[in-house]
C-alpha positions as CSV (number, residue, x, y, z in Angstrom):
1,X,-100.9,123.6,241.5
2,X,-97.0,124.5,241.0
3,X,-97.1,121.4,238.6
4,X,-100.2,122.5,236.9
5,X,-98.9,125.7,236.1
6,X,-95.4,124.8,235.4
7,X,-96.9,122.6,232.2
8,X,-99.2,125.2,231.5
9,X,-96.1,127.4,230.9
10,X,-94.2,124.8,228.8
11,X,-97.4,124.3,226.6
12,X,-97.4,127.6,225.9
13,X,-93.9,128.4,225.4
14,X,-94.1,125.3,222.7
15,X,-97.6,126.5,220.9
16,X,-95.2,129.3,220.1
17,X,-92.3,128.3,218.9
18,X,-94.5,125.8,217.1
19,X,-95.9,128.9,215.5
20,X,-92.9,130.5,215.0
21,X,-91.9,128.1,213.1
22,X,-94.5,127.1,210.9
23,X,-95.4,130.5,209.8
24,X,-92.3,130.4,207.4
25,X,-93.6,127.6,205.9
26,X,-97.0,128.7,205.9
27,X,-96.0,131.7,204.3
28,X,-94.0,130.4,201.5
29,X,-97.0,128.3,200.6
30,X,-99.5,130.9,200.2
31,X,-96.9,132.9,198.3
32,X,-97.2,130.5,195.7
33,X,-100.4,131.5,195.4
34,X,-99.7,135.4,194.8
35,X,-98.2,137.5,192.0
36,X,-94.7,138.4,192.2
37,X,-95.7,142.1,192.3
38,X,-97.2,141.6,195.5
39,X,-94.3,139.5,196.9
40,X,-92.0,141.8,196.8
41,X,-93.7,144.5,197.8
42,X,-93.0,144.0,201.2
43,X,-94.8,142.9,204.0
44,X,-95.4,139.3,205.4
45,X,-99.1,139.3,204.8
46,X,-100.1,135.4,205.2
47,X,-102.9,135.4,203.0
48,X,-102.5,136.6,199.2
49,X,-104.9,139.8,198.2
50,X,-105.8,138.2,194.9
51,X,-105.2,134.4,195.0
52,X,-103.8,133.0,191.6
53,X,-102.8,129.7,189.7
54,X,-100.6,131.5,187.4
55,X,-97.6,130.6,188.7
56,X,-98.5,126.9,188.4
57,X,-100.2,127.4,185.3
58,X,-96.9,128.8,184.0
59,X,-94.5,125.9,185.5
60,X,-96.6,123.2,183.6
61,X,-97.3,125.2,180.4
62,X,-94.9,127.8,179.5
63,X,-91.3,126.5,181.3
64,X,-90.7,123.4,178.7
65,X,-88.2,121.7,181.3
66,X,-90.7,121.6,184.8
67,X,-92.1,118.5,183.8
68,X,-88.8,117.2,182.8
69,X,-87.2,118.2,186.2
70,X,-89.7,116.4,188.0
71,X,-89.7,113.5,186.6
72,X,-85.9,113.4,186.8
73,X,-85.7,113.6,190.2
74,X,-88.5,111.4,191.1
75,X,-86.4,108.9,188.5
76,X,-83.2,109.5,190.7
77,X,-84.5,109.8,194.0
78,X,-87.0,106.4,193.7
79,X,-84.0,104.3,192.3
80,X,-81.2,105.3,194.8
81,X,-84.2,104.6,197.3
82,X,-85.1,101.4,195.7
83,X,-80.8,100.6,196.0
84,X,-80.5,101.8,199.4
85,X,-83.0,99.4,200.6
86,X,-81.9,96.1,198.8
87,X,-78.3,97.0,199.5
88,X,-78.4,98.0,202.7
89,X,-80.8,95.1,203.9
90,X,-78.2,92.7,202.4
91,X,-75.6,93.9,204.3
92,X,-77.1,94.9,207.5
93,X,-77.8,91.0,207.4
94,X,-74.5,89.6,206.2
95,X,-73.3,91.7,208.8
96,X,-75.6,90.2,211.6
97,X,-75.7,86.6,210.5
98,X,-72.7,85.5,208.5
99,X,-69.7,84.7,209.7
100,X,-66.5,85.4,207.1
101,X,-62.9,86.8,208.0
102,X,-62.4,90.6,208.7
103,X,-66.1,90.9,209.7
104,X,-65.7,92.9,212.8
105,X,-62.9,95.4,211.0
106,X,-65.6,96.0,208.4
107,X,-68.2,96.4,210.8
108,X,-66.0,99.1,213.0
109,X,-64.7,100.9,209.4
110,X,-68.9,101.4,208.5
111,X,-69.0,102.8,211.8
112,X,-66.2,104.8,211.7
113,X,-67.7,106.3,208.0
114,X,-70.9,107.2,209.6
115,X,-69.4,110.1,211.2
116,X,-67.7,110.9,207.8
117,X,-69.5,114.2,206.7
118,X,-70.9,113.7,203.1
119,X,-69.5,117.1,201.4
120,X,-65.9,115.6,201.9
121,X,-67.0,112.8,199.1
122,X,-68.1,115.1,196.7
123,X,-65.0,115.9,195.1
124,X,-63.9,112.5,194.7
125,X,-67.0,110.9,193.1
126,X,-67.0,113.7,191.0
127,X,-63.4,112.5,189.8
128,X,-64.9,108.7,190.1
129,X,-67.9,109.7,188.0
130,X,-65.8,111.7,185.4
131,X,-63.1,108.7,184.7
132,X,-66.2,106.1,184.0
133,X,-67.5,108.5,181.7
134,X,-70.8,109.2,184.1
135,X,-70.7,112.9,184.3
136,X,-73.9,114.3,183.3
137,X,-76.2,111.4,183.4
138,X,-78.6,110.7,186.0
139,X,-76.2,107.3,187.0
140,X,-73.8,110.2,188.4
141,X,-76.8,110.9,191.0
142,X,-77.6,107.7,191.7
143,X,-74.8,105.5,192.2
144,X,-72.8,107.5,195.0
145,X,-76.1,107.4,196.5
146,X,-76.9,103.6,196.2
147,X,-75.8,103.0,199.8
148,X,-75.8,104.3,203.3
149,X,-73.9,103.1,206.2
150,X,-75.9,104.8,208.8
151,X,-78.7,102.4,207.3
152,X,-76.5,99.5,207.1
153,X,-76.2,100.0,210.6
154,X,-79.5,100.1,211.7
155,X,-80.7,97.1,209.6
156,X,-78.0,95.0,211.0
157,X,-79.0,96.0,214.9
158,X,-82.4,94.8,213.5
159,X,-81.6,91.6,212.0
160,X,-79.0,90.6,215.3
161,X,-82.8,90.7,217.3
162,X,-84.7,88.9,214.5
163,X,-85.5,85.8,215.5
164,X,-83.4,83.0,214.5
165,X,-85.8,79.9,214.7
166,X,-87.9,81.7,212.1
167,X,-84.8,81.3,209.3
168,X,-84.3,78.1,210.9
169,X,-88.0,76.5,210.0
170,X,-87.4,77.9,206.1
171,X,-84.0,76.5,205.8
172,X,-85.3,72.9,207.1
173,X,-88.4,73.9,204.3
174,X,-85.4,73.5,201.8
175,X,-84.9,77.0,201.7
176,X,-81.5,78.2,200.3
177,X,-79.6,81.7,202.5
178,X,-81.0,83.8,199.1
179,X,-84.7,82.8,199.5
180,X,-84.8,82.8,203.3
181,X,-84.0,86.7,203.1
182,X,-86.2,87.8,200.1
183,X,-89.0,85.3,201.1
184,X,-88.8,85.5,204.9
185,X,-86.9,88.0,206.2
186,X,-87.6,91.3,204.3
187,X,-91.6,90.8,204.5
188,X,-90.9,90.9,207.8
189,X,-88.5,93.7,208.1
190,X,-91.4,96.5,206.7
191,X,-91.4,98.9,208.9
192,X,-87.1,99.2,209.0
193,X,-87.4,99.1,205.1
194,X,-90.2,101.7,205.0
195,X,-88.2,103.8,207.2
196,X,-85.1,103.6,205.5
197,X,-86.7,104.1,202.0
198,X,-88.4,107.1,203.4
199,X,-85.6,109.0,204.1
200,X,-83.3,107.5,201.3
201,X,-86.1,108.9,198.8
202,X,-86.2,112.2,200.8
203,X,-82.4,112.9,200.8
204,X,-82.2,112.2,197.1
205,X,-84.9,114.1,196.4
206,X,-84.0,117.3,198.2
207,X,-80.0,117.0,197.0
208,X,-78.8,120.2,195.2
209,X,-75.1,120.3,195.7
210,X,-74.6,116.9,193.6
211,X,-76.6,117.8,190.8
212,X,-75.4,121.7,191.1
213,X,-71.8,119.4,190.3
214,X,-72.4,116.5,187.9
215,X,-75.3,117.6,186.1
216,X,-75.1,120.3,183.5
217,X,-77.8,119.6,180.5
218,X,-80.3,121.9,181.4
219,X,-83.5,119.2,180.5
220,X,-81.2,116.6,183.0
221,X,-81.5,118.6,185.9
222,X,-83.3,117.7,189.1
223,X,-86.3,119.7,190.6
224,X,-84.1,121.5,193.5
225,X,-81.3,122.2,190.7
226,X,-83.9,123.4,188.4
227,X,-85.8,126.2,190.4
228,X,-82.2,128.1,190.4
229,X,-82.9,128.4,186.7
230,X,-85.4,131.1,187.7
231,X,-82.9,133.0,189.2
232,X,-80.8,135.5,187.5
233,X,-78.3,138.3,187.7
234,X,-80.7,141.2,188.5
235,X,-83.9,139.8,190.4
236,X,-85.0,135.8,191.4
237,X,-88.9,135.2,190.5
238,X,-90.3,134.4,193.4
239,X,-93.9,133.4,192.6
240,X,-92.7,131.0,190.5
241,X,-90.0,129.4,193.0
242,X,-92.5,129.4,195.5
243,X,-94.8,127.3,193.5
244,X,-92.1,125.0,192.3
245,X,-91.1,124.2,195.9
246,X,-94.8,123.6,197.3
247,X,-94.3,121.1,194.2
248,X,-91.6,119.4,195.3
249,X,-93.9,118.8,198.9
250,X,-96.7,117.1,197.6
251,X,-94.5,113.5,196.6
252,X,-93.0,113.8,200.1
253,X,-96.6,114.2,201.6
254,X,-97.9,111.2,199.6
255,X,-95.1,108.9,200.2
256,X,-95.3,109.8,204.2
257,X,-99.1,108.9,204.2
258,X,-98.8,105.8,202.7
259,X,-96.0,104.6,204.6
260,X,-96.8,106.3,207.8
261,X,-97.7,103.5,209.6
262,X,-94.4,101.5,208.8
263,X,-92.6,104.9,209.4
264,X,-93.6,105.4,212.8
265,X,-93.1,101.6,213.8
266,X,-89.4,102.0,212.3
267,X,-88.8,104.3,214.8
268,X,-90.5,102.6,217.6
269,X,-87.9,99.3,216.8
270,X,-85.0,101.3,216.3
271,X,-85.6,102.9,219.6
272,X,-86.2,99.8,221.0
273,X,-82.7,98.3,219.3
């Protein structure tokens, strides 16, 4: 009975902070739904007294850069994903299966740049980006983004437990070290991939300091960078913000349905590895 009651306890204490903490969210998405005279004035009233689409309505009709600013970052964020997972596969597996000199001081350095705190590279790929002539373009986004050592990490502890008789069979098949990985190796590497492109997409995506730095054309700017634009000296438009960042959900949404079931096996290997 102490057991019984003890779990009881914990349940509850989790429903609410569960609650706790989805009402925020819950809250914000509603918003979108209300007129900005009723946001601010006051109160944290869940549901909206007079439900709207304005505020959509207005993002897609009237604000002549929304569409712009979405497709720009879904642009950015699906080609650094696409990057990250070709160039981190490639050398999470040279890592784990070739053999070349200074292999195990590379190997410690990507370690050792894992705990390197990403706000500490921002000044010098700005200066990178500005020499090459990069400022201002969408390449400024993507390229420091391209790879990830965490990643590299965690596809090479996935391709030291791949088994080796597999590569073996394709190379006797007259397979060359190129077509064993794109043929053999990634097909079987989903769910890592899926995981990995998952949060590469999702990182891009929600990035606001980078842009806020190297982006300055008002049509070149990402979603997150672009919702400041309704912002301004004297007052910040909240129904209109609101809606813009329910918005920026819904890809996130889709692209964790889809590739939920590789998503959650990701995380069942690397938990395994």
């Amino acid at each position: 009975m102490k057991k019984k009651w003890t779990r009881i306890f914990l349940y509850i204490i989790l429903i609410l902070y569960a609650l706790i903490t989805l009402y925020p969210f819950l809250w914000a998405v509603f918003s979108s739904f209300k007129t900005y005279a009723e946001i601010v004035g006051g109160g944290l009233t869940l549901l909206p007294q007079e439900p709207t689409l304005d505020n959509f309505i207005h993002l897609f009709t009237r604000d002549e850069n929304f569409v712009n600013w979405i497709w720009n970052s879904l642009y950015v964020a699906g080609v650094a994903a696409a990057l990250n997972v070709i160039f981190n596969s490639m050398a999470g597996y040279a890592l784990a299966r070739l053999s070349f000199p200074g292999k195990k001081s590379l190997f410690m350095l990507i370690l050792a740049l894992i705990m390197v705190p990403g706000q500490i590279l921002l000044i010098p790929n700005f200066l990178i980006m500005r020499n090459i002539g990069l400022l201002d373009t969408h390449w400024a986004l993507i390229l420091p983004s391209a790879i990830n050592f965490a990643f590299i990490f965690m596809m090479r502890q996935f391709f030291i437990n791949f088994p080796r008789d597999i590569e073996e069979a394709a190379a006797l098949d007259g397979l060359n070290r190129f077509q064993v990985f794109f043929k053999i190796v990634i097909p079987m590497a989903r769910a890592s991939i899926a995981t990995q492109g998952i949060f590469s997409f999702l990182a891009v995506w929600n990035e606001f300091m980078r842009p806020l730095l190297y982006i300055s054309s008002p049509h070149l700017f990402t979603l997150p960078l672009g919702l400041q634009m309704f912002n301004d000296l004297y007052a910040t438009q909240w129904n209109l913000v609101m809606a813009g960042s329910v918005i920026t959900l819904i890809p996130i949404l889709i692209l964790y349905i889809i590739l939920n079931k590789y998503f959650m096996q990701g995380f069942r290997v690397g938990g395994d590895k």
